[in-house]
DRENDO-1510 file (C-alpha; in Angstrom, 1 decimal, always signed):
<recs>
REC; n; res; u; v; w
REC; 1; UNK; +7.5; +17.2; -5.4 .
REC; 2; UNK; +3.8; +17.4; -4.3 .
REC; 3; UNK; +4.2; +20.9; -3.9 .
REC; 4; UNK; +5.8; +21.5; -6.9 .
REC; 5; UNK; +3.5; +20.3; -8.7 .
REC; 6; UNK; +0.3; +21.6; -6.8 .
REC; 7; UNK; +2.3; +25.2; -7.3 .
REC; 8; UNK; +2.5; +24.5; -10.7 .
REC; 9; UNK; -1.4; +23.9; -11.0 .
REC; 10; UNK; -2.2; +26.9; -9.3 .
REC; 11; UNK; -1.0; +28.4; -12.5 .
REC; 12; UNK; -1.9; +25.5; -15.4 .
REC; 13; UNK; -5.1; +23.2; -14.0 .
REC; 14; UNK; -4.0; +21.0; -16.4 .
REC; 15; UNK; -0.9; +19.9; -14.1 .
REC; 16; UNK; -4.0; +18.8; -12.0 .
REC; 17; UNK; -5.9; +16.9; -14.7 .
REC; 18; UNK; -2.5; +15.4; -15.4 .
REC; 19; UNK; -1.4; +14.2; -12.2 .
REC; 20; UNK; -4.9; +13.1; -11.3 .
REC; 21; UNK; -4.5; +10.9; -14.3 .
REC; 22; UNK; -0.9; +9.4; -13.3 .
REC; 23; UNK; -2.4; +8.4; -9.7 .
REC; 24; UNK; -5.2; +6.9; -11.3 .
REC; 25; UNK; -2.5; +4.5; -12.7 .
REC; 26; UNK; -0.9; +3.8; -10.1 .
REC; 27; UNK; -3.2; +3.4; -7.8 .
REC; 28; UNK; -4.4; +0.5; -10.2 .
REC; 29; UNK; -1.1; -1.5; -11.5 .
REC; 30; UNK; +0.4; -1.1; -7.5 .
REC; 31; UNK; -1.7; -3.7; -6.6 .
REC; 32; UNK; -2.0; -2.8; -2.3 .
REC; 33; UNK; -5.5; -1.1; -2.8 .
REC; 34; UNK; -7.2; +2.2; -3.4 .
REC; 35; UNK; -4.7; +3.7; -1.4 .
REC; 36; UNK; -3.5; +6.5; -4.3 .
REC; 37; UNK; -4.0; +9.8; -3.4 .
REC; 38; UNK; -4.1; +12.7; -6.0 .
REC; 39; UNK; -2.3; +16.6; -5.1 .
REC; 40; UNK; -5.6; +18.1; -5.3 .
REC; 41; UNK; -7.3; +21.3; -6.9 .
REC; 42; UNK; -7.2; +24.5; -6.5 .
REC; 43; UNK; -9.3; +24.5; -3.6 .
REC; 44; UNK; -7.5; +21.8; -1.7 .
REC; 45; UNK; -4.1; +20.5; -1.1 .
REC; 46; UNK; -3.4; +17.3; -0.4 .
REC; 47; UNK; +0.4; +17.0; +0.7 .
REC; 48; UNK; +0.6; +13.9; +2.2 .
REC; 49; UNK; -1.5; +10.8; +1.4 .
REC; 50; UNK; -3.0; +9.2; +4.2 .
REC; 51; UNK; -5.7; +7.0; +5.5 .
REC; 52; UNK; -8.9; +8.1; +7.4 .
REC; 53; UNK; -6.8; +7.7; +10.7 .
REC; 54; UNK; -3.7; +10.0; +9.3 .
REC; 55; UNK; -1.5; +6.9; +8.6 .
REC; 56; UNK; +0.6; +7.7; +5.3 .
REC; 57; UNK; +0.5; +4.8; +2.8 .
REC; 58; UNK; +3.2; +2.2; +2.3 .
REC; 59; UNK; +4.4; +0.2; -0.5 .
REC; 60; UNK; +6.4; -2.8; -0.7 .
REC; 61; UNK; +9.5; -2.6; -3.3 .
REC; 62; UNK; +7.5; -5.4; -5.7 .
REC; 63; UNK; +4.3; -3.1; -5.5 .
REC; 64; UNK; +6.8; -0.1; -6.6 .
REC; 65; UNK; +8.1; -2.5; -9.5 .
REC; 66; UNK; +4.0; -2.9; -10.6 .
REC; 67; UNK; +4.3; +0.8; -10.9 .
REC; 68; UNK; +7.6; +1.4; -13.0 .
REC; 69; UNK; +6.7; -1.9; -15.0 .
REC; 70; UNK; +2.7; -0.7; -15.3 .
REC; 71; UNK; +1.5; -4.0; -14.8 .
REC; 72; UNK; -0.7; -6.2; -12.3 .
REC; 73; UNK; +1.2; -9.0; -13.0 .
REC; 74; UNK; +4.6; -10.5; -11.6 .
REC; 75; UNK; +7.0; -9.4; -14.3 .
REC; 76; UNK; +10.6; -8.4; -14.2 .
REC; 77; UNK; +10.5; -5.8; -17.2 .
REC; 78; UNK; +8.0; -3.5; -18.8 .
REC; 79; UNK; +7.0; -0.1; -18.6 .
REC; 80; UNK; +9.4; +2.4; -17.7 .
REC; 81; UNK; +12.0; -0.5; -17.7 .
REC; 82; UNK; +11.2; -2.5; -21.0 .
REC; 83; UNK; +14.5; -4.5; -20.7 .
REC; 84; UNK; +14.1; -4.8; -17.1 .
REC; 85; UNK; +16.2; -4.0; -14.1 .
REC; 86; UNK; +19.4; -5.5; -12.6 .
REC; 87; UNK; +20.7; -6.2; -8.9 .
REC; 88; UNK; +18.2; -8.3; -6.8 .
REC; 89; UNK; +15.5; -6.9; -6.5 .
REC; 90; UNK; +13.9; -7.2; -10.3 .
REC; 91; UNK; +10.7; -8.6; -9.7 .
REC; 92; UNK; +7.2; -7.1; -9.3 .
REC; 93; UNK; +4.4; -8.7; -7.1 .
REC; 94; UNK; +1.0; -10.6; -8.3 .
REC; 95; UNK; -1.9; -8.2; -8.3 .
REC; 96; UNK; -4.5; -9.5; -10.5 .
</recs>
């Protein structure tokens, strides 16, 4: 998906802008740090996020519901998922 997306801003900067925007997002609902990486620009690609020491970044599955929900808080709907999710796994983790 990365480098679809970095292929498609080689041609529209804009998809750059755009996914600079959506990482700014969740790098601030996910709640494990400043850990969000964007693709790039057009002068460097940036495939897989990692850490200083090459370690790509992990989330837990609450920390992906703070994403899909867009929130800090614990929550078990919102966002992408206003009436929530079903199965076990439903709740998001507290950030704030």
């Amino acid at each position: 998906m990365r480098t679809s997306l970095y292929n498609e801003g080689m041609i529209n900067e804009a998809v750059f802008e755009a996914v600079e925007k959506i990482s700014n997002v969740r790098g601030a609902v996910d709640g494990v740090g400043n850990d969000d990486q964007s693709i790039g620009n057009a002068d460097m690609l940036n495939l897989v996020p990692t850490d200083e020491n090459g370690r790509a970044f992990g989330r837990t599955p609450e920390h992906i519901l703070n994403i899909v929900y867009l929130t800090t808080d614990r929550a078990t709907s919102g966002g992408f998922y206003p009436n929530g999710l079903n199965g076990s796994l439903r709740q998001s983790a507290q950030t704030a």
